[in-house]
N, C-alpha and C positions, 0 to 999 in steps of 0.2 A: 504493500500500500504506500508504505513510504517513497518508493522510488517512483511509482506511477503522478504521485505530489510533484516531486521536485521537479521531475518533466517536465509535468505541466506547466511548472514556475517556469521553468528554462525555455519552455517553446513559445511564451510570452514576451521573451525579451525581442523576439524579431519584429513584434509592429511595433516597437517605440524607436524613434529617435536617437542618436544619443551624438553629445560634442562628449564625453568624459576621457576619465582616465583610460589606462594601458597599461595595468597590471601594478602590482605591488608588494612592499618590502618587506619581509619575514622580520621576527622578533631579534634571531640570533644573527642577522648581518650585519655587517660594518657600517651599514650606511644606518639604519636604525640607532647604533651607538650614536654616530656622531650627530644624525639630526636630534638626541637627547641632548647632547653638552651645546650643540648651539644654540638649541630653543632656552636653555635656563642663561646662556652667556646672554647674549642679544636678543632675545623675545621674536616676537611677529611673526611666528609661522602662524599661516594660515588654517592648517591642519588640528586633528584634536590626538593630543599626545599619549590620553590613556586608553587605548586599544590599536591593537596590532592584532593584524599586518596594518601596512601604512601604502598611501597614496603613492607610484612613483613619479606622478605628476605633481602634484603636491610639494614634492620633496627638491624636484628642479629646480620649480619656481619659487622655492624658499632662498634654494642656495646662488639664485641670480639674484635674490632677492640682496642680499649679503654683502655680493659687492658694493654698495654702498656706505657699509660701515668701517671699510679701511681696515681690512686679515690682515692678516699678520704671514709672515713668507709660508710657514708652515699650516697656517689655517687654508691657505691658498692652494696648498698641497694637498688637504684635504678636501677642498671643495672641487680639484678636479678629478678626483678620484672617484668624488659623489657622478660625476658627469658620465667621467667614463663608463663608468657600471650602468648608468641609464642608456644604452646603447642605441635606444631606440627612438633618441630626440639628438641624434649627432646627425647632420647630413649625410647622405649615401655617400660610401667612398668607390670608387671608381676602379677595379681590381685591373679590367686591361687585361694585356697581354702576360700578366704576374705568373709563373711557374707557381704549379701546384701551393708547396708548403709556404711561400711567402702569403699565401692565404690566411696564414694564423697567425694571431695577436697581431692584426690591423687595431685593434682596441687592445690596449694595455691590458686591462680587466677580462677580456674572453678569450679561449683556444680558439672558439671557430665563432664571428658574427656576421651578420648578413642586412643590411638596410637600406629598401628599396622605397618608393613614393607610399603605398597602402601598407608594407607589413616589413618586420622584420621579428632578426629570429639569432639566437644565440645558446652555443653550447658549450660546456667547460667539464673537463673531469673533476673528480673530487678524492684526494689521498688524502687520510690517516694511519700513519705511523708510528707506534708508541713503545719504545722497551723500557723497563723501571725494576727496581728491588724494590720490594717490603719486608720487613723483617719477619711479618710472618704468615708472607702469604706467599715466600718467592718469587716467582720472577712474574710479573706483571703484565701481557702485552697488547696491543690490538692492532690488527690489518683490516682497516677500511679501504675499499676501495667503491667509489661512485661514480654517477654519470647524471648531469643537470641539463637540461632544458627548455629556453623560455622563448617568446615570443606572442605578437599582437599580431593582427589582423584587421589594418584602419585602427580607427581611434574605439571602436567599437567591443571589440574580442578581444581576450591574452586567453594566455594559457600559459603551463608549467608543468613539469613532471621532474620527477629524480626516484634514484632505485639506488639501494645502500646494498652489498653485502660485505658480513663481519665476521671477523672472528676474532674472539677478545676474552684475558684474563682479568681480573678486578681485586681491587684490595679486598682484606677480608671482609671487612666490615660491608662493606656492598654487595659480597658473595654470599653473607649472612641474610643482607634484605633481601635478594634473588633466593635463598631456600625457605624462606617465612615467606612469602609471599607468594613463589612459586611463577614468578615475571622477573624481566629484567628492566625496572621502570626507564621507559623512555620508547619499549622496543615491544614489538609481540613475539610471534609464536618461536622459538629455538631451540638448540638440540644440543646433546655435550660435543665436545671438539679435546682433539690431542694435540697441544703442543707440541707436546713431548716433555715437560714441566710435569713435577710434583702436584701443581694446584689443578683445580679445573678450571676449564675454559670452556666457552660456547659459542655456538654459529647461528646468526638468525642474518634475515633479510628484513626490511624494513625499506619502503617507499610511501611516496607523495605526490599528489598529482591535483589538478585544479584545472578548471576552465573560469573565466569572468567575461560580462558582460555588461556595458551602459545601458541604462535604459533610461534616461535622461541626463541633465548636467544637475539633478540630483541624485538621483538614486542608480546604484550598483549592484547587482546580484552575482555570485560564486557559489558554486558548484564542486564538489571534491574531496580529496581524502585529506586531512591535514589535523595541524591544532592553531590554536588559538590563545592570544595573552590579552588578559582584563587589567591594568594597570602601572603604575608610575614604579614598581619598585622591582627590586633583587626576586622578591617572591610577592604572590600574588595570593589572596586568599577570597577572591570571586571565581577567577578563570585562569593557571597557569599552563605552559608547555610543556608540563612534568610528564604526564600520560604521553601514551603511543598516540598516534594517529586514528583519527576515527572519521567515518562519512557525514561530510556536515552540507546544510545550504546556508548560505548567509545573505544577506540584504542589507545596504548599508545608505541610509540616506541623511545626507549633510545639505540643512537650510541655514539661513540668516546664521545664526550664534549657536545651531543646535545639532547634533550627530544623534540620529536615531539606528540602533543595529538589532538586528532580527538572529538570530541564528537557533537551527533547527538539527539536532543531530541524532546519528542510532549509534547506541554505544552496546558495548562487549561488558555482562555486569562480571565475569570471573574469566582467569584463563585455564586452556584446554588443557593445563596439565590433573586439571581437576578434573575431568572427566576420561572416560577409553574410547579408544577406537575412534573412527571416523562419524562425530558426531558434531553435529550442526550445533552449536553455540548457541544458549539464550538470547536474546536482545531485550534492550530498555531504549529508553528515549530521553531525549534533554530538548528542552526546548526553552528561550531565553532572550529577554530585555534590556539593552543595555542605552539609555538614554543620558546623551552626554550636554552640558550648557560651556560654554566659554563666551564670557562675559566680557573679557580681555584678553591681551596678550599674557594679563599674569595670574589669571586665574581660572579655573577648571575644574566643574563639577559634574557628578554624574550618581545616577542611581540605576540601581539592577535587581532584575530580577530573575527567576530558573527554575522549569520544575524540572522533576526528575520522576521521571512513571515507567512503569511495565503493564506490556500490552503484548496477547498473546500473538506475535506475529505483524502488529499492526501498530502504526502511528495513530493517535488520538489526535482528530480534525481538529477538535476543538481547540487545541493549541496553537495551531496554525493563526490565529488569528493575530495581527500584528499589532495591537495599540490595547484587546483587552489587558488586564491584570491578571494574572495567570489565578493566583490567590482567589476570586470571585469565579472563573471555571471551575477550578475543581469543588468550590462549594457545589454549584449545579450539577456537577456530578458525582456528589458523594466521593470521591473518590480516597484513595488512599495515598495520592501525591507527594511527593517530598517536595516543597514549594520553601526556596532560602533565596532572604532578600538580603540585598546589601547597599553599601556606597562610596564616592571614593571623591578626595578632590586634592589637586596640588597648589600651592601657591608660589610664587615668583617675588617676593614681598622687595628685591631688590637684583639687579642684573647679576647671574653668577652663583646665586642661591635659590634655593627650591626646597619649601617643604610639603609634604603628601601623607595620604593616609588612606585607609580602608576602612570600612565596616562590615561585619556580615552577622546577617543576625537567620542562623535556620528556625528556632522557634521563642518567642521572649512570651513571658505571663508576666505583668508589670505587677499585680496584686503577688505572687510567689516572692516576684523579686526583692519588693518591701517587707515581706515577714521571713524571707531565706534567701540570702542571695546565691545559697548553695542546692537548691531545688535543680534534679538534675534536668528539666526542661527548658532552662536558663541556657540556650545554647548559640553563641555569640562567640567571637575574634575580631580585634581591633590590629592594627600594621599604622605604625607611626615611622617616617623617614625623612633623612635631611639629605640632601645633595649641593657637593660647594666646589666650584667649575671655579679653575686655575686659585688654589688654594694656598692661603697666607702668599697671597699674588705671585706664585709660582707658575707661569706658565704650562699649559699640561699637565699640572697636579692636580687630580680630580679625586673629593674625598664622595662616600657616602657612607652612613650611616642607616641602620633600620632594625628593630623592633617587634618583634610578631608577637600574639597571644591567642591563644585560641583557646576553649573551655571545654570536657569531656563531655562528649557523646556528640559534639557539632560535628556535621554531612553524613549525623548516621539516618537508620531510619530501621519500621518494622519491617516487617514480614519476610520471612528468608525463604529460599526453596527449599522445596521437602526433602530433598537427600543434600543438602548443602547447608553450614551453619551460614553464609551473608547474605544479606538484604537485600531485594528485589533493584529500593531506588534509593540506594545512598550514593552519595555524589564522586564515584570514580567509574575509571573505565579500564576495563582490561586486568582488574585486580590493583589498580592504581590512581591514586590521589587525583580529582582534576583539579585540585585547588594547592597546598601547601604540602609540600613531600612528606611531612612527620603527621599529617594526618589532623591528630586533636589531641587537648589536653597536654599541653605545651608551654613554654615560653621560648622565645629566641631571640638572637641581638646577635648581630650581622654590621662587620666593619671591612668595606672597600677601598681600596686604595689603586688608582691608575696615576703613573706616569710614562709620559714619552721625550724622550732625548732624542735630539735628531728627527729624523722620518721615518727610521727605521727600526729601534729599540726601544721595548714597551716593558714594564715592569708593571707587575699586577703581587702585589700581597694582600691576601683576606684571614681574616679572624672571624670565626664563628663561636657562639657560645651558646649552648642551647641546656635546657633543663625539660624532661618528661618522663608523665605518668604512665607504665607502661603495665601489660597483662603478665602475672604471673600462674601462680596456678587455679587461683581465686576466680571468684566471676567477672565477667567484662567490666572494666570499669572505666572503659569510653576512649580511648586514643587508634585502637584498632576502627577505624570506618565502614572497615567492609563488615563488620558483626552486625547481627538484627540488635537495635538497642532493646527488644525486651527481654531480655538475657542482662542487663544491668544489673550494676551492681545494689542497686535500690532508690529510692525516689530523694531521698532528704538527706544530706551533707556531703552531696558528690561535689569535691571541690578539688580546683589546680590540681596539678600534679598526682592526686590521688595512685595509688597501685606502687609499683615497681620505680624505684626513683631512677631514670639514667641521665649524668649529668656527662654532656660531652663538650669538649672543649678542641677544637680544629685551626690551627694554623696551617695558611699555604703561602708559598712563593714563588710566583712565575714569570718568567724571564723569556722573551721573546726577541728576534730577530725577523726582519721582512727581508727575504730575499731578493725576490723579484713579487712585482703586485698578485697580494693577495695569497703568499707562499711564504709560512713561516719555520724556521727551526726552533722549537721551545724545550726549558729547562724546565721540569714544576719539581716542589722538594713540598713534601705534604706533614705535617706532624697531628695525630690525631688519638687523643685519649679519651675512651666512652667508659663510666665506671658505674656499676650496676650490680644487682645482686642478684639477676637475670641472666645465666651464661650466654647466652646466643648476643645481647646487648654489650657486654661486657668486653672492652676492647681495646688494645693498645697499637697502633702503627707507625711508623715511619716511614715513607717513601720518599725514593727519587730518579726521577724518569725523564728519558732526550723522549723527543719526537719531530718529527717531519709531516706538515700539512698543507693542502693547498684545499681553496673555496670552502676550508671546512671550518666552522664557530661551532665547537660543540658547547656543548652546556658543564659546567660542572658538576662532581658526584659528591657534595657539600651538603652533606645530614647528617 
């Protein structure tokens, strides 16, 4: 049913119109970085900064925007770097009579591009590289190798696709969350793999793929397999990138001061390692409101909404509807919904600084909360964060700072399937988080630190400090997500941290070199102590690992 929808949304987009954009910029790319540090340095993008992906029209005419404020040699290096990666608003180059391979890197930024009057089209491999010790997980390694490509069609159509295949060992502490959980967060289905190494290792494949389309110079529709980021900070506690990839539709429309976003997805509630044989996987649904105001260049707010349901085989219509309140549907339907609302907003109180925040509230009783504010229905997480671009006026020293809390039993929910202990619709996918990697029932405080020397060397040291409530052999007592929360641990004094204390504390330090655009050689040296009374929690590391990357931002494995 679902897919017969989205059609129908997609065969729609052919009678409208459209001047708009020509596709757009992933969370983890370069160009998303730096259109972050120049929107809080100099203000006036046009764009709205807390949801990604992002405009790469948008993002052009920000950075032509720029040359009037007088870059700096190295800001200037940056901004043509933003250009080159937009390959598709460069004039056609004229190839002639060029022998074959001088075909490649005509653009700095792609192996193979092509741009003609109506379309153009760009392809680049993708290598990760990584060998490291841990002291007790041995030798560490992973071989990516990838393939990307993008391209439009007029101003009308994009598209994109990429296909990953891996095979990669992991410290232990991450090799811990892959056997609790039975995923490898970030990736789906995989198998063990031989080194040839004492520890294990695994092979999975993982791809992405998207179509978009204008359907006016307001509104945008996309089509695809992907993820998605809700907000201003390091982590997100509406909507992060943590989970694998799932089938989503999106709808994006930006009026006067206001971004309206629609998205519709069918998510994966557990992975197949839970189940045998060749069996068709449950499905659940998400479906979700993200309405954003920018009032100015220094300020940015937004509310959200998302339910979260199981249906047997089928999408619930009624969601579909793009401006109801999710909350007043599922009254009219009785249903059993997970319906968690939230909100977010940044401000710019001066050029170079920025602060932000989140809210999410899955279920609040105001009358509980005044006689208990340890009522375990109390279920809410707050994200307070600063950002300080060229820091104590150090050029390219960019700090940030952030803060998470979350309260046990939030993005759980009832009802579990009858041969499985998790929950129909609590808010992951694939057996993993879509909101904050540790789940609930936490605190954390997260300190970033970038600088860059030259053009070409980048120094990245982070500090993480986290404190959580973890399960032992006692009843649920809320940090696990995927459990049905009525297996709780009881109604009245579920508070912070409650269960299993792990308190971990993570230093890293990584060192970078750019080879040639968009090709780096990097050093990380990780220090990581989790102390718990929890064996599988329980955890002491050291790493330090060379690697060799090109087109590749992975994400960090910082929990």
């Amino acid at each position: 049913m679902i897919i017969r929808v989205i059609l129908v949304h997609i065969g729609l987009v052919f009678y409208f119109s459209s001047v708009g954009q020509a596709g757009r910029v992933e969370q983890r790319e370069r160009a998303q970085q730096l259109i972050d540090r120049y929107e809080i340095k100099y203000g006036h993008y046009d764009g709205f900064m807390g949801l990604s992906p992002k405009s790469r029209s948008e993002i052009r005419d920000y950075f032509f925007l720029l040359d009037s404020v007088g870059l700096s040699e190295q800001e200037m290096y940056d901004r043509q770097i933003i250009l080159d990666d937009l390959a598709e608003f460069q004039d056609p180059i004229d190839s002639g009579s060029k022998s074959w391979w001088k075909h490649f890197y005509e653009n700095k930024s792609h192996f193979y591009s092509l741009k003609k009057k109506d379309f153009w089209f760009s392809a680049n491999p993708i290598l990760f590289l990584r060998a490291g010790l841990d002291n007790s997980n041995d030798f560490v390694l992973q071989n990516t190798r990838a393939a990307r490509i993008k391209g439009a069609l007029g101003s009308k159509m994009y598209f994109s696709a990429s296909i990953y295949e891996n095979q990669a060992s992991f410290q232990n502490y991450h090799e811990k969350t892959i056997n609790r959980f039975q995923t490898i967060p970030g990736e789906a289905f995989y198998k063990d793999f031989d080194f040839g190494t004492d520890n294990r290792a695994f092979d999975y494949l993982n791809g992405d793929g998207f179509v978009g389309m204008s359907l006016n110079k307001f509104t945008n529709v996309e089509f695809g397999h992907g993820r998605q980021f809700v907000g201003h900070g390091m982590r997100s506690l509406l909507l992060s990138d943590f989970a694998t990839n799932y089938l989503y539709l999106r709808a994006n429309t930006k009026f006067w001061k206001f971004n309206y976003q629609n998205l519709f997805t069918e998510l994966t509630p557990f992975t197949e390692k839970l189940v045998s044989g060749d069996v068709l996987l449950p499905k659940k649904y998400m479906a979700q409101h993200l309405l954003s105001f920018k009032p100015n260049h220094r300020w940015e707010l937004a509310v959200f909404e998302t339910v979260v349901f199981s249906r047997e085989n089928q999408f619930e219509l009624q969601y579909l509807n793009p401006i109801m309140l999710y909350r007043t549907v599922e009254h009219f339907l009785n249903s059993p919904d997970n319906v968690i609302l939230g909100a977010q907003a940044k401000w710019n109180p001066i050029n170079g600084y920025q602060l932000y925040g989140q809210v999410i509230v899955d279920e609040f009783n105001l009358g509980a909360l005044r006689e208990d504010f340890a009522w375990w229905g109390n279920k809410f997480g707050a994200q307070l964060g600063l950002k300080a671009i060229d820091f104590l006026g150090i050029q390219f020293l960019d700090l940030q700072g952030e803060f998470n809390a979350v309260r046990p039993y939030t993005y759980t929910h009832r009802r579990s399937f009858d041969n499985y202990e998790i929950s129909k619709a609590n808010y992951s996918h694939f057996s993993q988080p879509l909101a904050h990697p540790l789940g609930a029932n936490f605190y954390e405080l997260m300190w970033d630190l970038r600088y860059r020397f030259g053009n070409r060397w980048f120094v990245h040291p982070r500090v993480l400090l986290s404190a959580q409530g973890v399960d032992g052999d006692g009843p649920n007592i809320g940090a696990n997500i995927l459990l049905d929360n009525q297996s709780r641990a009881g109604n009245d004094n579920q508070r912070f941290l409650q269960g299993n204390r792990v308190n971990t504390k993570l230093y890293a330090f990584n060192l970078s070199y750019e080879v040639f655009r968009h090709s780096f050689v990097d050093l990380n040296i990780q220090y990581r102590n989790a102390v718990s009374t929890v064996e599988s929690y329980d955890d002491r590391s050291f790493y330090i690992g060379l690697g060799i990357r090109m087109n590749y931002y992975a994400a960090y494995q910082d929990y």
